[in-house]
N, C-alpha and C positions, 0 to 999 in steps of 0.2 A: 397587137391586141389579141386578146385570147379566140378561140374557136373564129377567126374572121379570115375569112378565104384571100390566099395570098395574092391573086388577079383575076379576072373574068375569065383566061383563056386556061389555066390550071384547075386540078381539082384538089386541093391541097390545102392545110389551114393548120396554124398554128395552135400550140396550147397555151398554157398558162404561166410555162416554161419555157415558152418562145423555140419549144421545138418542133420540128417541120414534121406534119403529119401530110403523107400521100393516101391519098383515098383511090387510087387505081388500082386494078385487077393486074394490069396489063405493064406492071414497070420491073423492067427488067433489070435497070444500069443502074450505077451509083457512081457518086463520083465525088471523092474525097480531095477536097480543096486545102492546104497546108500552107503554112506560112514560108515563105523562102530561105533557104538556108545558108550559112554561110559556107559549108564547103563541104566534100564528103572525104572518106576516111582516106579513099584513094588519093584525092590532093592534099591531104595533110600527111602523108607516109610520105610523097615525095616530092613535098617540099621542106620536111626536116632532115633531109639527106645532108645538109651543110649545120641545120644546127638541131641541139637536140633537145627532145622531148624528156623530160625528165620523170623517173617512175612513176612518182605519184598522177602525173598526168596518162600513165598510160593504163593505171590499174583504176583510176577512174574512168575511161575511157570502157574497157572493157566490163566492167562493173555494170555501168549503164546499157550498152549491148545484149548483155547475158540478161539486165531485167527487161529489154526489150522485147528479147527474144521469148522472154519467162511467159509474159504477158501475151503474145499472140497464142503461143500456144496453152495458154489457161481459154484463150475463148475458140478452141478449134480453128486457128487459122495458122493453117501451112504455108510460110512464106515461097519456098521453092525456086529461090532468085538471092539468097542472101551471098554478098563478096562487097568487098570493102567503096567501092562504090554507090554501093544501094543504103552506108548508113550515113548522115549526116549529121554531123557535128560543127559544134558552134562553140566561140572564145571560153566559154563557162567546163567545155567538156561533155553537153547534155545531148544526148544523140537520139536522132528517129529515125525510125526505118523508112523508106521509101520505094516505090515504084513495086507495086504491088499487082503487078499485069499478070504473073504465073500463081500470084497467090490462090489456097482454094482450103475450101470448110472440110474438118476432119470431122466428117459423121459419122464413122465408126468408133470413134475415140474410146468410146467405155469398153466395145468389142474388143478393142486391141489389148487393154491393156487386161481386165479378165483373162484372153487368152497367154498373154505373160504370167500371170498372177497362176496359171494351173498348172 
């Protein structure tokens, strides 16, 4: 329900879009909860060692990677941990990144690239 505090013991309350609003000063963590995957790129490279992936599977594979990658770094976020372990992919070929523990926010982003740009 919209603006209605989500328990007695949080300060927290939802909109009208059912997204979670914290009302603390003092919140440091985040903690992004994902759906379970079916396997990441490390066990699919070596368990096609006896049969094979065929191109089109592999250039969609990497397709969706590189937009993954596109996309973190469109909102400032430096993954700092990417190896074929950390991406996950599932029977359709659709991959997410994961385990984001080194990741970190590029706030100088405009600085850098200005400084490239002169």
């Amino acid at each position: 329900m919209a603006g209605n505090s989500i328990s007695d013991d949080t300060n927290a309350t939802k909109d009208e879009n059912d997204t979670l609003l914290i009302n603390d000063e003092k919140f440091d963590h985040i903690f992004i909860v994902m759906e379970k995957g079916q396997g990441d790129l490390r066990q699919l490279m070596n368990s096609v060692k006896g049969s094979k992936l065929t191109e089109d599977h592999v250039i969609t594979i990497l397709y969706n990677m590189l937009c993954s990658i596109q996309y973190l770094h469109s909102t400032n976020i430096i993954h700092r941990d990417l190896k074929p372990a950390n991406f996950l992919v599932n029977t359709q070929c659709n991959v997410q990144i994961c385990d984001f523990g080194l990741a970190r926010s590029n706030l100088h982003h405009g600085e850098v690239e200005k400084t490239i740009e002169d």
